[in-house]
MIDOSE-1310 file (N, C-alpha, C; in nm, 2 decimals, decimal comma, always signed):
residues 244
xxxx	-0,21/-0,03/-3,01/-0,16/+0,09/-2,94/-0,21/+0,09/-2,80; -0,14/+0,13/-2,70/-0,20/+0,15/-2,55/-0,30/+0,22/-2,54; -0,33/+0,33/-2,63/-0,39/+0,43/-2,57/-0,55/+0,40/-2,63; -0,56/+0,31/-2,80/-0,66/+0,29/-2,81/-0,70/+0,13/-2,75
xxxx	-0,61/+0,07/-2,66/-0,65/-0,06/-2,59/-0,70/-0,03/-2,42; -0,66/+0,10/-2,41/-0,73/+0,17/-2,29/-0,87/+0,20/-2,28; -0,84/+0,30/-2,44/-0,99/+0,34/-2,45/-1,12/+0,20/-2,48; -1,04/+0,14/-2,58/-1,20/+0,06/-2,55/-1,21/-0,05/-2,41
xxxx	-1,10/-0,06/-2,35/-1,10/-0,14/-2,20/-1,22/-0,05/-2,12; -1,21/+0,07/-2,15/-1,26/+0,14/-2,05/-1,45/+0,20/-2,07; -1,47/+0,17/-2,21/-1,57/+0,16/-2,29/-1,62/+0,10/-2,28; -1,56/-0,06/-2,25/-1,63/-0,17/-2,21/-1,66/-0,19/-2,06
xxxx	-1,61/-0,12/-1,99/-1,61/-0,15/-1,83/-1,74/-0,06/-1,80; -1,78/+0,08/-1,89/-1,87/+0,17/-1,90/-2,02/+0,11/-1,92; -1,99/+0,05/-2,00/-2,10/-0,04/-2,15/-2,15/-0,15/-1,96; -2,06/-0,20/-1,91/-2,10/-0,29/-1,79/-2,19/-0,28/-1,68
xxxx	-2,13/-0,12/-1,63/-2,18/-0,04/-1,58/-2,33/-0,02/-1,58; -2,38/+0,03/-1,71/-2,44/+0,09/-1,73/-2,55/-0,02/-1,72; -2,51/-0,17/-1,79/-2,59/-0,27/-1,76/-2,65/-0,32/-1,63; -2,54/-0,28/-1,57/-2,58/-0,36/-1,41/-2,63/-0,22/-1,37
xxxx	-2,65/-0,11/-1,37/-2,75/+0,00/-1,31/-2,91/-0,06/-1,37; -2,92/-0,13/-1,46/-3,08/-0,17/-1,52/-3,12/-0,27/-1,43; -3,01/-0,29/-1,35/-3,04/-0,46/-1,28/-3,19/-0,43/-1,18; -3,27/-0,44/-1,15/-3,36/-0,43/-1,05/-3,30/-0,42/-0,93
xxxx	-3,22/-0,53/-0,88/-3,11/-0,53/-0,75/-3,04/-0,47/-0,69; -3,05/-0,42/-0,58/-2,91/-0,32/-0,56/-2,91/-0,33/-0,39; -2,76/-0,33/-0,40/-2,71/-0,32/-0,23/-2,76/-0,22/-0,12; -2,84/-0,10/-0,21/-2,91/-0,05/-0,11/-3,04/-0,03/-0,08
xxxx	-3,09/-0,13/-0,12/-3,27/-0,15/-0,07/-3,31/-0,08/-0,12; -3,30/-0,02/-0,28/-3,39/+0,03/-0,32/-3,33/+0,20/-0,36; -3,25/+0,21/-0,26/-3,19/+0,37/-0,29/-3,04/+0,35/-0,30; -2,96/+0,34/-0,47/-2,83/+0,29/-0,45/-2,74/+0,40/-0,53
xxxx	-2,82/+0,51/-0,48/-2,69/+0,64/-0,52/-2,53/+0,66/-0,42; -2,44/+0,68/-0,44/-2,35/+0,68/-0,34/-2,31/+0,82/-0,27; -2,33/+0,83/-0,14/-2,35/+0,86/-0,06/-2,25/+0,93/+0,05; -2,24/+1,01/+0,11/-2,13/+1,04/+0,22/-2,15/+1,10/+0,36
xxxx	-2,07/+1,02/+0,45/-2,10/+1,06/+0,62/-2,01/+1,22/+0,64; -2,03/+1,27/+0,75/-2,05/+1,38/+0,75/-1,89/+1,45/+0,79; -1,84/+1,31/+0,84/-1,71/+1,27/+0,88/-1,58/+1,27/+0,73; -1,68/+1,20/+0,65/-1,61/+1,21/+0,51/-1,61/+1,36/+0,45
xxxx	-1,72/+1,37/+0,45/-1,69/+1,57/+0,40/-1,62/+1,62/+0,48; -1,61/+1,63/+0,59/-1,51/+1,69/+0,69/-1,36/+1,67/+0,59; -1,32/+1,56/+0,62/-1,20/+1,47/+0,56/-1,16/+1,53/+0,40; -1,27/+1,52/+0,33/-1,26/+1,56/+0,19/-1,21/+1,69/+0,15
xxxx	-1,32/+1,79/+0,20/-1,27/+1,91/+0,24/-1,12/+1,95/+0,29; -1,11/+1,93/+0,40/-0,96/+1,88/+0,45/-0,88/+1,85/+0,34; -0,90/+1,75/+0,25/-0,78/+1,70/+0,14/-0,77/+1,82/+0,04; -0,88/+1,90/+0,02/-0,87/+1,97/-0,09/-0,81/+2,11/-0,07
xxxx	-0,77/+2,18/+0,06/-0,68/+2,28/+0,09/-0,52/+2,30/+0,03; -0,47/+2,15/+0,01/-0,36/+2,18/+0,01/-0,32/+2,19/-0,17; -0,48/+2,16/-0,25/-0,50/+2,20/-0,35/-0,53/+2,31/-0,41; -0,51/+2,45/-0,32/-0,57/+2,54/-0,40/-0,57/+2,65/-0,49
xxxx	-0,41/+2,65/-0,49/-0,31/+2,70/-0,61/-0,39/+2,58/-0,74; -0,39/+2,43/-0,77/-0,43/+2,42/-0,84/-0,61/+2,46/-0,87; -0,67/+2,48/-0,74/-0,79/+2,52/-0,82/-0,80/+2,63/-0,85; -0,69/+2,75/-0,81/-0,70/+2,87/-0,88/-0,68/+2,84/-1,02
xxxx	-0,59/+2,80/-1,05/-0,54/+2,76/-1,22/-0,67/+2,73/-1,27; -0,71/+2,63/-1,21/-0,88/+2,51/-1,30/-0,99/+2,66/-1,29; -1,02/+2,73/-1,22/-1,14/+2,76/-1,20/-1,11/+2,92/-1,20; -0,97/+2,99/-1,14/-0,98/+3,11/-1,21/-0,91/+3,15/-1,33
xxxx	-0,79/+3,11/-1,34/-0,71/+3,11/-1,47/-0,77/+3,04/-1,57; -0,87/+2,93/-1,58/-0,89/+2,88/-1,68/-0,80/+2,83/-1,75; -0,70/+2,75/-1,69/-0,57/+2,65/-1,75/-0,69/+2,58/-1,80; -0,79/+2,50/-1,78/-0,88/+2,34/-1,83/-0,94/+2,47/-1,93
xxxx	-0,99/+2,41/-2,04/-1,11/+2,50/-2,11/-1,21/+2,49/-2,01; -1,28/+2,58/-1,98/-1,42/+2,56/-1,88/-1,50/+2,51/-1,92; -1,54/+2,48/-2,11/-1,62/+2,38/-2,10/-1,54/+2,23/-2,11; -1,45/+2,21/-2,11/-1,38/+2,10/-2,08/-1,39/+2,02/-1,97
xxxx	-1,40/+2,13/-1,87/-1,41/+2,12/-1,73/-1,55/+2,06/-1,72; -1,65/+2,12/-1,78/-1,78/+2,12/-1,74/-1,80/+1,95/-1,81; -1,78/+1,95/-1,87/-1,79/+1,79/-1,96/-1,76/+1,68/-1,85; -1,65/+1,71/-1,79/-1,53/+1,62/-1,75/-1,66/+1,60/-1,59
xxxx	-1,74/+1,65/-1,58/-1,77/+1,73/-1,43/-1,94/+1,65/-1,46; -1,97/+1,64/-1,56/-2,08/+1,61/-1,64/-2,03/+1,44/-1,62; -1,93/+1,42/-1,68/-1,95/+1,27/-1,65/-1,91/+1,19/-1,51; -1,87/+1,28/-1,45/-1,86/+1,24/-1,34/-2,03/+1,23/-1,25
xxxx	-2,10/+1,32/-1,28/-2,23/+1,34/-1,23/-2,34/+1,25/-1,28; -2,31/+1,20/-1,39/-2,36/+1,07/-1,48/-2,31/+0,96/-1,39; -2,21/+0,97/-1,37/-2,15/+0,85/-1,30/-2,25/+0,85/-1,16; -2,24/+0,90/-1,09/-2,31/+0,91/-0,97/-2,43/+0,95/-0,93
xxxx	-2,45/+0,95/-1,07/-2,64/+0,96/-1,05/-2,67/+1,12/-0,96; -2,65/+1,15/-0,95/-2,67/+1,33/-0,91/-2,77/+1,39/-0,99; -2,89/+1,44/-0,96/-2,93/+1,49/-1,06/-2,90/+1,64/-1,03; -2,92/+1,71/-0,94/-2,89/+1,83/-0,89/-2,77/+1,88/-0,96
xxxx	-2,64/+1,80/-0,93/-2,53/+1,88/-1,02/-2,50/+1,84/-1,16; -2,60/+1,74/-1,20/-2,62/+1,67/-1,36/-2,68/+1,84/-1,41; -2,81/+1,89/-1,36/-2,86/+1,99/-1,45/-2,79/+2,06/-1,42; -2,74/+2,15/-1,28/-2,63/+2,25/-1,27/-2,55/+2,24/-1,36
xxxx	-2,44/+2,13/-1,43/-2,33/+2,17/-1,48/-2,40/+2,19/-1,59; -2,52/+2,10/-1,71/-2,53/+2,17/-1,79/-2,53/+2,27/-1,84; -2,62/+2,35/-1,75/-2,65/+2,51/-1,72/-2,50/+2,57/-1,72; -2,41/+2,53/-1,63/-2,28/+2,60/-1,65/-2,23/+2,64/-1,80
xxxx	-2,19/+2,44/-1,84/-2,18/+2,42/-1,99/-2,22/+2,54/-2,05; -2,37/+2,53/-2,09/-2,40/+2,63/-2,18/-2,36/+2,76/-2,17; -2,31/+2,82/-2,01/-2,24/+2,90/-2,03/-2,11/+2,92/-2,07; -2,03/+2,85/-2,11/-1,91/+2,80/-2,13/-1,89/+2,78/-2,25
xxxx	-2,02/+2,77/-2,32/-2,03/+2,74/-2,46/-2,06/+2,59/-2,51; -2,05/+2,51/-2,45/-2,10/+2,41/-2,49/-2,24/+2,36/-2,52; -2,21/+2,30/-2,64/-2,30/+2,26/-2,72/-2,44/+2,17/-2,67; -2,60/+2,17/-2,70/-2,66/+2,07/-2,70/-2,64/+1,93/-2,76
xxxx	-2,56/+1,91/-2,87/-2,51/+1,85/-2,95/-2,43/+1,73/-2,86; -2,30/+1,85/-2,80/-2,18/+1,79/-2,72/-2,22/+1,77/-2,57; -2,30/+1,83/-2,54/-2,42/+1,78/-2,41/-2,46/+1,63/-2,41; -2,50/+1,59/-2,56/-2,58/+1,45/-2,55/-2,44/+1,39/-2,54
xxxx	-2,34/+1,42/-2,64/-2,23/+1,32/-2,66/-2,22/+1,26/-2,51; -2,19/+1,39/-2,43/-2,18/+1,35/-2,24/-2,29/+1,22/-2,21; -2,40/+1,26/-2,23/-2,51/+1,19/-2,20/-2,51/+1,08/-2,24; -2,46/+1,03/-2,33/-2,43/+0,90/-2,44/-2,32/+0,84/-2,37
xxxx	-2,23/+0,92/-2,33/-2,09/+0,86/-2,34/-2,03/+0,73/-2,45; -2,08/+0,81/-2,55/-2,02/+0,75/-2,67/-1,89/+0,78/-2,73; -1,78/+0,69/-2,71/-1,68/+0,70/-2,74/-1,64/+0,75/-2,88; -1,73/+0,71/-2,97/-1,77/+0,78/-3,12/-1,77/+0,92/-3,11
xxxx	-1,82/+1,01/-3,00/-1,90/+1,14/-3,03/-1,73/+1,24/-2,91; -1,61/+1,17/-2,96/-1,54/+1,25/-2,86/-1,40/+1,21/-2,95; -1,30/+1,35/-2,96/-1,19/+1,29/-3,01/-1,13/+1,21/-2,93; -0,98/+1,13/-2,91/-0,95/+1,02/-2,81/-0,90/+1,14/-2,73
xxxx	-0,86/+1,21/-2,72/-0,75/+1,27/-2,59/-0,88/+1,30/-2,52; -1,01/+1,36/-2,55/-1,09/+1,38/-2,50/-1,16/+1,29/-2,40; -1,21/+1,21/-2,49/-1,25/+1,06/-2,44/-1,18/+0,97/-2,33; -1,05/+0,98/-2,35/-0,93/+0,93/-2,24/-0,92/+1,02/-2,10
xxxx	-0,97/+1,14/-2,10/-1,02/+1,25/-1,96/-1,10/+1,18/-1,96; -1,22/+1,20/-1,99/-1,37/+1,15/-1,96/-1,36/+0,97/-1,85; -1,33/+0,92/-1,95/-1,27/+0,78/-1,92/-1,17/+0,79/-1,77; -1,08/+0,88/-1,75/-0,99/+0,88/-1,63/-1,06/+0,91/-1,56
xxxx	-1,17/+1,03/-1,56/-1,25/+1,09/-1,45/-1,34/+0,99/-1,36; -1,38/+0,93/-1,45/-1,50/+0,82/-1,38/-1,41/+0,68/-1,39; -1,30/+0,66/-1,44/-1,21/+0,53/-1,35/-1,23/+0,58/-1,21; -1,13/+0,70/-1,16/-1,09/+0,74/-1,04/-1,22/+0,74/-0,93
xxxx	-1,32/+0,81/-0,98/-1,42/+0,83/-0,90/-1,46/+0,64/-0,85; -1,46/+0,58/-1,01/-1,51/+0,41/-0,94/-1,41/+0,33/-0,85; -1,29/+0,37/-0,84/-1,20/+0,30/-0,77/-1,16/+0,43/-0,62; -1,29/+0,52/-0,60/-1,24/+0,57/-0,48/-1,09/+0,66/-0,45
xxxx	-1,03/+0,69/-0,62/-0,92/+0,75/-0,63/-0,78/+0,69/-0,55; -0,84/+0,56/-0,58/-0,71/+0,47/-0,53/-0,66/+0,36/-0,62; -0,77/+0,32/-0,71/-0,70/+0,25/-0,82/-0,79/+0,29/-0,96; -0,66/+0,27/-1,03/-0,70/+0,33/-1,23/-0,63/+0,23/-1,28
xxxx	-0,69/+0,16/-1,40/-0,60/+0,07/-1,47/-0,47/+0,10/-1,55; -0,40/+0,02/-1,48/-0,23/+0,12/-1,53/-0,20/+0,14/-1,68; -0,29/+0,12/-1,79/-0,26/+0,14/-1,91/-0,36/+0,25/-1,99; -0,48/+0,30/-1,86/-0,54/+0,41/-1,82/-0,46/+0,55/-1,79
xxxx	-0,40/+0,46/-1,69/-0,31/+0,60/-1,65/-0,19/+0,61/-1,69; -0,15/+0,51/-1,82/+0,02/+0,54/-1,89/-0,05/+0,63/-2,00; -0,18/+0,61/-2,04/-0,24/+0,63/-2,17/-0,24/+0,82/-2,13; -0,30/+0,83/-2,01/-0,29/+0,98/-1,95/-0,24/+1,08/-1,93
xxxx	-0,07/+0,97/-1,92/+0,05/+1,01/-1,89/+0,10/+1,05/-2,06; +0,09/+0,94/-2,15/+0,11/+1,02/-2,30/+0,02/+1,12/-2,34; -0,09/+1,16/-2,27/-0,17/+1,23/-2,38/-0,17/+1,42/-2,31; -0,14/+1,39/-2,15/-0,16/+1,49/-2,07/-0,07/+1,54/-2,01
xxxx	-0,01/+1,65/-1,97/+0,13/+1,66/-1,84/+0,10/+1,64/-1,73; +0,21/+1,63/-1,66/+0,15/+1,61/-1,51/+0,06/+1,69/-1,47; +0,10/+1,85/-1,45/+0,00/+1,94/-1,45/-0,11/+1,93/-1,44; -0,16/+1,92/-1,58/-0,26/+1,89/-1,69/-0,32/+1,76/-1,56
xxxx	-0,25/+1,68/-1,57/-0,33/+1,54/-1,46/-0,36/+1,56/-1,35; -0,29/+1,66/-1,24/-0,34/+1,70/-1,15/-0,48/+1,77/-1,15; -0,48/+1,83/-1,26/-0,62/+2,00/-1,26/-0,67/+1,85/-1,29; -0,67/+1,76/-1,38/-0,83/+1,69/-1,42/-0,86/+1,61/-1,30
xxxx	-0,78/+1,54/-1,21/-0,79/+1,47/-1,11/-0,86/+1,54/-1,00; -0,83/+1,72/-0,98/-0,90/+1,79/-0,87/-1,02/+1,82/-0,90; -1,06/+1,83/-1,09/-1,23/+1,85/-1,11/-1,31/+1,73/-1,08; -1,23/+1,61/-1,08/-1,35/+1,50/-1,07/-1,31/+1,50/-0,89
xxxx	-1,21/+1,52/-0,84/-1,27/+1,46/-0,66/-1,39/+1,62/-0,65; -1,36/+1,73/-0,69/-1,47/+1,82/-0,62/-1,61/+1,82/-0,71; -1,58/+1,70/-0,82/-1,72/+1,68/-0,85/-1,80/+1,57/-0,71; -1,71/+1,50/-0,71/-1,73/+1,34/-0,67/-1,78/+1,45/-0,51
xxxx	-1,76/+1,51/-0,43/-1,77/+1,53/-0,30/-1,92/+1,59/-0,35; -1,91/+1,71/-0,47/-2,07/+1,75/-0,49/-2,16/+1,67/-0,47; -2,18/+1,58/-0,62/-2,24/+1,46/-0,59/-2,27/+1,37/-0,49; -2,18/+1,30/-0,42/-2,23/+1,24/-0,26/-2,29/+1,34/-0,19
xxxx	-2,27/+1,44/-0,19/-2,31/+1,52/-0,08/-2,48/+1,55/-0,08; -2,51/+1,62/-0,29/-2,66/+1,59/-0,32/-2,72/+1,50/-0,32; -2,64/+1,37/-0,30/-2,74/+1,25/-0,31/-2,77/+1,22/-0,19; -2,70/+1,23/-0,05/-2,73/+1,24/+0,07/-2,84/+1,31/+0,13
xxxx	-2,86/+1,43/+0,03/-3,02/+1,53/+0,07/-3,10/+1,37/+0,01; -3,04/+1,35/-0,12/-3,15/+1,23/-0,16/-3,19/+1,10/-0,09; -3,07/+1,09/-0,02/-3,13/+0,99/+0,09/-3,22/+0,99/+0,17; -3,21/+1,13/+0,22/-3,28/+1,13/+0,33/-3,43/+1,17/+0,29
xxxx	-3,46/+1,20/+0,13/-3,61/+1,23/+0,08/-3,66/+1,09/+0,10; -3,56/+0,98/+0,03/-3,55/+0,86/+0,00/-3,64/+0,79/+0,19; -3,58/+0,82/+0,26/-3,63/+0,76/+0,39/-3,70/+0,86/+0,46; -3,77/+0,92/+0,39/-3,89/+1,01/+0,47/-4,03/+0,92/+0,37
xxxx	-3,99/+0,90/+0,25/-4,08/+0,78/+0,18/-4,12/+0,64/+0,21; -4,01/+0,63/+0,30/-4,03/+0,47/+0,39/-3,92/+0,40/+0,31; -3,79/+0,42/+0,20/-3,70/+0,33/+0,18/-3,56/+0,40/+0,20; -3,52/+0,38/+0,29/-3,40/+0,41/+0,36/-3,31/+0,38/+0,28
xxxx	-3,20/+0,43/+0,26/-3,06/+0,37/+0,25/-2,95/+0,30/+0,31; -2,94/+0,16/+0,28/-2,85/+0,07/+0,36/-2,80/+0,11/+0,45; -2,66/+0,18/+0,42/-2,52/+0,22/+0,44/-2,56/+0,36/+0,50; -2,68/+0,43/+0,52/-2,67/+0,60/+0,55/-2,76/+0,61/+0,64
xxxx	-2,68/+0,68/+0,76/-2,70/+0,76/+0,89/-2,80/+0,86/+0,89; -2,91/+0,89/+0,93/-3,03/+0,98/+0,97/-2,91/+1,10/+0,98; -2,85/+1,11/+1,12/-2,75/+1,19/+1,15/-2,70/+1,25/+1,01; -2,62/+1,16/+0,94/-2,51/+1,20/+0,83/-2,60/+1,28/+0,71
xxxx	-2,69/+1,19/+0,74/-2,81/+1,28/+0,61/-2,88/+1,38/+0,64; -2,91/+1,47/+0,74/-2,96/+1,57/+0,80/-2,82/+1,66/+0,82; -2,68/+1,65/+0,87/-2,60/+1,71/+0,84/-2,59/+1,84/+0,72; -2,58/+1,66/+0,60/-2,55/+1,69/+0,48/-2,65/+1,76/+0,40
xxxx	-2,71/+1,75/+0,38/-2,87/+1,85/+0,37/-2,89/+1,94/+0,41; -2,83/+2,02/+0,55/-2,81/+2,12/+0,58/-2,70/+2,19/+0,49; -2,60/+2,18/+0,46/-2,52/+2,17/+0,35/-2,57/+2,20/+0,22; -2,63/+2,09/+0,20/-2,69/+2,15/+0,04/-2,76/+2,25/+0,02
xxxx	-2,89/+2,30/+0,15/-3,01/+2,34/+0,11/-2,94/+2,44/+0,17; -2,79/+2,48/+0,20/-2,78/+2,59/+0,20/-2,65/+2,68/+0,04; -2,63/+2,57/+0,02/-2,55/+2,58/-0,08/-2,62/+2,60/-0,27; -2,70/+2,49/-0,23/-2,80/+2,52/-0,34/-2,86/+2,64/-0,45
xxxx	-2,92/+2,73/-0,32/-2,98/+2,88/-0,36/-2,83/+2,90/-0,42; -2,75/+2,97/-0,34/-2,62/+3,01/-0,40/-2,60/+3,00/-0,54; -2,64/+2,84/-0,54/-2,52/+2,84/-0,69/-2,66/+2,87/-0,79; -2,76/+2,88/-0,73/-2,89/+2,90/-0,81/-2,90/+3,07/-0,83
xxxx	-2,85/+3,14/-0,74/-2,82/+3,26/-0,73/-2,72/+3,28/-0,87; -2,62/+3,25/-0,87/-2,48/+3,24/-0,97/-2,56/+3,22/-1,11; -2,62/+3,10/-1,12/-2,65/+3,06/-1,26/-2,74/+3,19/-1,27; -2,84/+3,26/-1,20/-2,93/+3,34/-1,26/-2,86/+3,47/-1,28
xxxx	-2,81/+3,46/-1,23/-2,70/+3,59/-1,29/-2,67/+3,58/-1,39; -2,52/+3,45/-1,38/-2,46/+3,47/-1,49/-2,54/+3,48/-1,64; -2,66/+3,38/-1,64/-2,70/+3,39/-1,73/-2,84/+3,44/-1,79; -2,82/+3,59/-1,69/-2,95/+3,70/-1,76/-3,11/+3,62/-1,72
xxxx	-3,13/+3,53/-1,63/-3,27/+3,44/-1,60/-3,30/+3,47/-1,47; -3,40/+3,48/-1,48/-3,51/+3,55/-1,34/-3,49/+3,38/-1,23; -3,46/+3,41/-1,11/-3,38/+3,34/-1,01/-3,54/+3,24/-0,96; -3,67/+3,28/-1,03/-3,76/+3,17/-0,99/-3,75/+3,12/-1,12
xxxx	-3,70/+3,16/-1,22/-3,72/+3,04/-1,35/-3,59/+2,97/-1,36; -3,52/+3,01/-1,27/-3,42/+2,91/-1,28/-3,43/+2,80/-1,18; -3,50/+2,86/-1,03/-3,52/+2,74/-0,94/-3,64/+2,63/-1,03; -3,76/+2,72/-1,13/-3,87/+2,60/-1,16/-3,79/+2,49/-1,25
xxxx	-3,68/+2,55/-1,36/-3,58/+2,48/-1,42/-3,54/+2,36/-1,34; -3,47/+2,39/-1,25/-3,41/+2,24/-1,18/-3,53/+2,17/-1,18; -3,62/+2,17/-1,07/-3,71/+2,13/-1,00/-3,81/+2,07/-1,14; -3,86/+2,07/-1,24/-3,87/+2,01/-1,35/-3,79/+1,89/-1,40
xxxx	-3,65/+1,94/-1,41/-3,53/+1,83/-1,45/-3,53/+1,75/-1,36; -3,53/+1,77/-1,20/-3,53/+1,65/-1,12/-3,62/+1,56/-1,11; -3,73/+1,63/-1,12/-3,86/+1,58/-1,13/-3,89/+1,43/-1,26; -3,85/+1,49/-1,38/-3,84/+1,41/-1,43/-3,74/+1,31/-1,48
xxxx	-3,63/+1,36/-1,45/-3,53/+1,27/-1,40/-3,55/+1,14/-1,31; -3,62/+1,17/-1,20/-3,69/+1,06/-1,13/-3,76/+0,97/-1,23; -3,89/+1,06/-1,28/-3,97/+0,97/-1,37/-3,90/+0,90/-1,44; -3,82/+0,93/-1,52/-3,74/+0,88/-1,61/-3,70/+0,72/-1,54
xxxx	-3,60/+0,75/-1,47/-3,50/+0,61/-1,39/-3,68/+0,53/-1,38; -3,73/+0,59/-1,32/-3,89/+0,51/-1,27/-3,94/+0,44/-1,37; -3,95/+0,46/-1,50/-3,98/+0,40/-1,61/-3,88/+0,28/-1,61; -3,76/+0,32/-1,65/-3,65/+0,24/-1,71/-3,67/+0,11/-1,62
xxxx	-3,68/+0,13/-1,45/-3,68/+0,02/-1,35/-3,82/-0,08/-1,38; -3,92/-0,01/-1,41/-4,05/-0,10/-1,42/-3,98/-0,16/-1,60; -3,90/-0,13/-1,69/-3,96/-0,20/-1,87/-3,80/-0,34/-1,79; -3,70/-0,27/-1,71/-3,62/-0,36/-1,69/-3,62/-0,53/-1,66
């Protein structure tokens, strides 16, 4: 069937991924999260206006399940190594209802721990994001086309680009931590990274503001919360790179 010769195409392109992130090597000297100039946020931004009838639907109507959303948003942030909006969406998640259970499945990206229509979002989200939302394998996106409406394809297509912009945009503060350490990022501008950082460290509190609200928590136990997760989120990758 297409739709299960998709899914495990795309299982296995994951499974690859995940391999070559253990590699010690990487194209950016050491700091190979992906990244964005300041010119591209401009631009990105710009593309997402003419979307915003659909993101009223995704985000105030709740056409997507919101934890649906949050999963879909989750693997995209896995994809891109973000740690900042990795813990943020969880935190959403659980407001949304989602599970610790269905949390790891995310974490896993185990094709086992997801029904297929499920697993086939998940899988489209992080195709689009690896191909720069210019190429998806066409039996990816027939498989998408049977399982989802157009509609339906548009809203999931608009949660992974305004994940994908989050993400570069946090990992750009991280660059620039990255080259205040003494290892720069290849490909990334002092300029672009001081921008972008201005950006986050103002956007940040906000959404740190939001989560302590929404969910009844004192707005310094929610900042020591991140600041923990990232912390050892670092350690973590720090381990995996030295047994690699």
């Amino acid at each position: 069937m297409p739709i299960v010769r998709a899914l495990k195409s795309t299982a296995g392109v994951i499974r690859d991924k995940a391999r070559r992130r253990r590699q010690p090597s990487s194209p950016f000297g050491g700091f190979r999260k992906r990244t964005m100039t300041a010119p591209q946020l401009a631009s990105s931004m710009a593309s997402l206006a003419p979307q915003i009838g659909t993101f009223y639907r995704v985000w105030v109507k709740h056409e997507i399940d919101p934890g649906f959303r949050e999963e879909l948003m989750l693997a995209v942030s896995k994809l891109n190594d973000c740690r900042y909006c990795t813990w943020g969406h969880q935190e959403w998640a659980h407001l949304n209802g989602v599970s610790n259970e269905e949390l790891a499945q995310v974490e896993q990206l185990d094709p086992k721990g997801f029904d297929r229509r499920k697993w086939l979002a998940i899988s489209y989200v992080r195709a689009l994001v690896k191909g720069d939302f210019r190429r998806v394998q066409p039996q990816l996106r027939r498989a998408m086309q049977h399982k989802y409406s157009p509609r339906e394809i548009r809203e999931i297509e608009l949660i992974a680009k305004v994940m994908d912009i989050g993400n570069r945009g946090s990992n750009t503060w991280d660059a620039l931590l990255s080259r205040l350490r003494g290892v720069p990022a290849a490909d990334s501008r002092v300029i672009d990274e001081l921008i972008l950082s201005g950006v986050f460290l103002t956007t940040a509190p906000v959404v740190l503001l939001y989560l302590s609200y929404a969910s009844k928590r004192p707005f310094l136990e929610m900042a020591r919360s991140l600041i923990d997760y990232t912390k050892h989120h670092e350690e973590t990758k720090s381990k995996r790179g030295a047994s690699a």
